[in-house]
N, C-alpha and C positions, 0 to 999 in steps of 0.2 A: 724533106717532108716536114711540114708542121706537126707539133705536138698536138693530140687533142686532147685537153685540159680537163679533167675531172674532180669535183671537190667533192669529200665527205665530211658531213659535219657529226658532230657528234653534241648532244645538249645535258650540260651536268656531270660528265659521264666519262672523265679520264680512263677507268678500267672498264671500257668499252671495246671486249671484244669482239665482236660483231665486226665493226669499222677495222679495227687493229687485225683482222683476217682480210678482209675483202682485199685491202689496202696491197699486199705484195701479190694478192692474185691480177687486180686490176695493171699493178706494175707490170707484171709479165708480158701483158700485153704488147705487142710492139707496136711503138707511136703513140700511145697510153702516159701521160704523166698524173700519176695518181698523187691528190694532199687531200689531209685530214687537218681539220679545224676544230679543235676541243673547245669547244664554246661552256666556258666556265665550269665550276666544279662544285658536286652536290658534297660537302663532308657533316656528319653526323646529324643527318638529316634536316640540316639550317638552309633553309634553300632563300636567296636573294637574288632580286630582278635584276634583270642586264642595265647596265647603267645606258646616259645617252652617250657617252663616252665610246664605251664597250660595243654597241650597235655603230659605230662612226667607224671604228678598226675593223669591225665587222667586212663595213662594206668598202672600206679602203682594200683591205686584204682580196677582196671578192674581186673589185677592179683592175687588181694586181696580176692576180692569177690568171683569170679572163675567162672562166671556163664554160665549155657546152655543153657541162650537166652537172649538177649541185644534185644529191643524197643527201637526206636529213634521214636520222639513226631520231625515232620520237617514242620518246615513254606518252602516257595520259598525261602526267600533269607537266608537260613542257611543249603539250600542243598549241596554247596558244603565244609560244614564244617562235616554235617554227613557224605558227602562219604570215609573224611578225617580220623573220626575218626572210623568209618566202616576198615579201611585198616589198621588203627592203632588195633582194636582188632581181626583181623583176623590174622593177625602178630602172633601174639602171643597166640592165640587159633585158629588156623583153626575148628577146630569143632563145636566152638559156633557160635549157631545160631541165624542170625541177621533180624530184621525185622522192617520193618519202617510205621509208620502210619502218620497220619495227612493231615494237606491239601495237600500241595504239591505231598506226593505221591497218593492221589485220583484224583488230577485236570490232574498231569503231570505224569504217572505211567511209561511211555514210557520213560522218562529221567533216572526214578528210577535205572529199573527190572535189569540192570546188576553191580547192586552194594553190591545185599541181596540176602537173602534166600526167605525173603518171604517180602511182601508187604498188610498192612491191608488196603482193600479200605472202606470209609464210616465208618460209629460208631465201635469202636474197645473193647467193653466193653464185649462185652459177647464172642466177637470170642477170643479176649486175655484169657479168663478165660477156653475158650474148648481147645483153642491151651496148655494152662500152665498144665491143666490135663492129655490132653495125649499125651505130652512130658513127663510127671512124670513118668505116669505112662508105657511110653514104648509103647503107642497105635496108629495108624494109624492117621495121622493129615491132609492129602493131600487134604481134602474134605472139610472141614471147610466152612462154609459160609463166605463170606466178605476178605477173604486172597485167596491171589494169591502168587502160590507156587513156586520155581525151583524143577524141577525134570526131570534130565537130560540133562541141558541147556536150556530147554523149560522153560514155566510157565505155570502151572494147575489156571484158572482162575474161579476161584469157583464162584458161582451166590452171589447176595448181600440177606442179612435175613430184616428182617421188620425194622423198625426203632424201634425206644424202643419207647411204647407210655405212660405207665407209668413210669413218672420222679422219682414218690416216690420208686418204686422199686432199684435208684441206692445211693451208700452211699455218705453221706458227703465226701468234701475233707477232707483227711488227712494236718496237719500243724504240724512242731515241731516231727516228727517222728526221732527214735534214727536211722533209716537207710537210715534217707536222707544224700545227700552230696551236698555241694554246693564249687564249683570250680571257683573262679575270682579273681582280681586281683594277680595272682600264690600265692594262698595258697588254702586249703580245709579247710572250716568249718564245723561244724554240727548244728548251732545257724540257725533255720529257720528265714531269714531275716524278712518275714512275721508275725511273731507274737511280733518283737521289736519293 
């Protein structure tokens, strides 16, 4: 059985737990190959644009991987580097499917909706893991709780599900994983900054 290839990106944001949780749940999955892609790092608040370098490793790495659905982790002021790199991987796979969570597309989703396939509004941890299952498996996804779909230029706005009330239920971040990538100063590493 083939792997079905999932990337999370994260922007700015090495201590990005969000992704660094999702990350060993999407693993679990069987036939699930989950990587995260740390797209540069925000430190004391000096924030510098992706070089054209940086965007080239980008989307080498994206060719590499191959995957049929890419997660983008977007604060507000790194939206318009995801729409960037959203057009940089449709480029070169229009079929993968893209979907963006985080603040930004819950506070501002009206900025987002014509830039994805799909949009996670609120806690993305268990609707990531329905959505990653039946995309594997070929099954109807337009329902989902907490994503908001396109489907036919529209968008299917699904209702939001509970919060998650138990904490202990979600895993540790992952750190040091052999499928992270981290992208800054134009090179890729695999040396999770975080545990040096």
């Amino acid at each position: 059985m083939n792997e079905f290839n999932i990337v999370l990106v994260g922007l700015y944001r090495y201590v990005n737990f969000n992704l660094r949780i999702m990350h060993p749940l999407l693993k679990n999955i069987n036939g699930v190959k989950s990587h995260i892609i740390f797209f540069k790092n925000c430190e004391m608040n000096e924030f510098n644009p992706p070089t054209d370098w940086e965007e080239k490793l980008f989307v080498k790495l994206i060719k590499e991987l191959n995957p049929k659905l890419v997660g983008f982790s977007v604060l507000s002021p790194y939206a318009l580097i995801a729409r960037r790199l959203t057009k940089l991987i449709k480029n070169i796979n229009p079929s993968c499917l893209v979907i963006w969570g985080g603040i930004h597309p819950t506070i501002a989703s009206e900025d987002c909706i014509n830039d994805v396939d799909m949009l996670c509004m609120g806690e993305g941890e268990e609707a990531i893991q329905e959505l990653a299952r039946n995309l594997k498996d070929n099954k109807p996804y337009q329902s989902i709780k907490n994503l908001w779909i396109k489907n036919s230029g529209c968008f299917i706005k699904n209702p939001m599900r509970p919060l998650v009330q138990n904490l202990d239920s979600l895993p540790f971040p992952s750190y040091g994983e052999d499928s992270f990538y981290f992208i800054d100063s134009n090179k890729i590493t695999k040396k999770d900054p975080l545990l040096l």
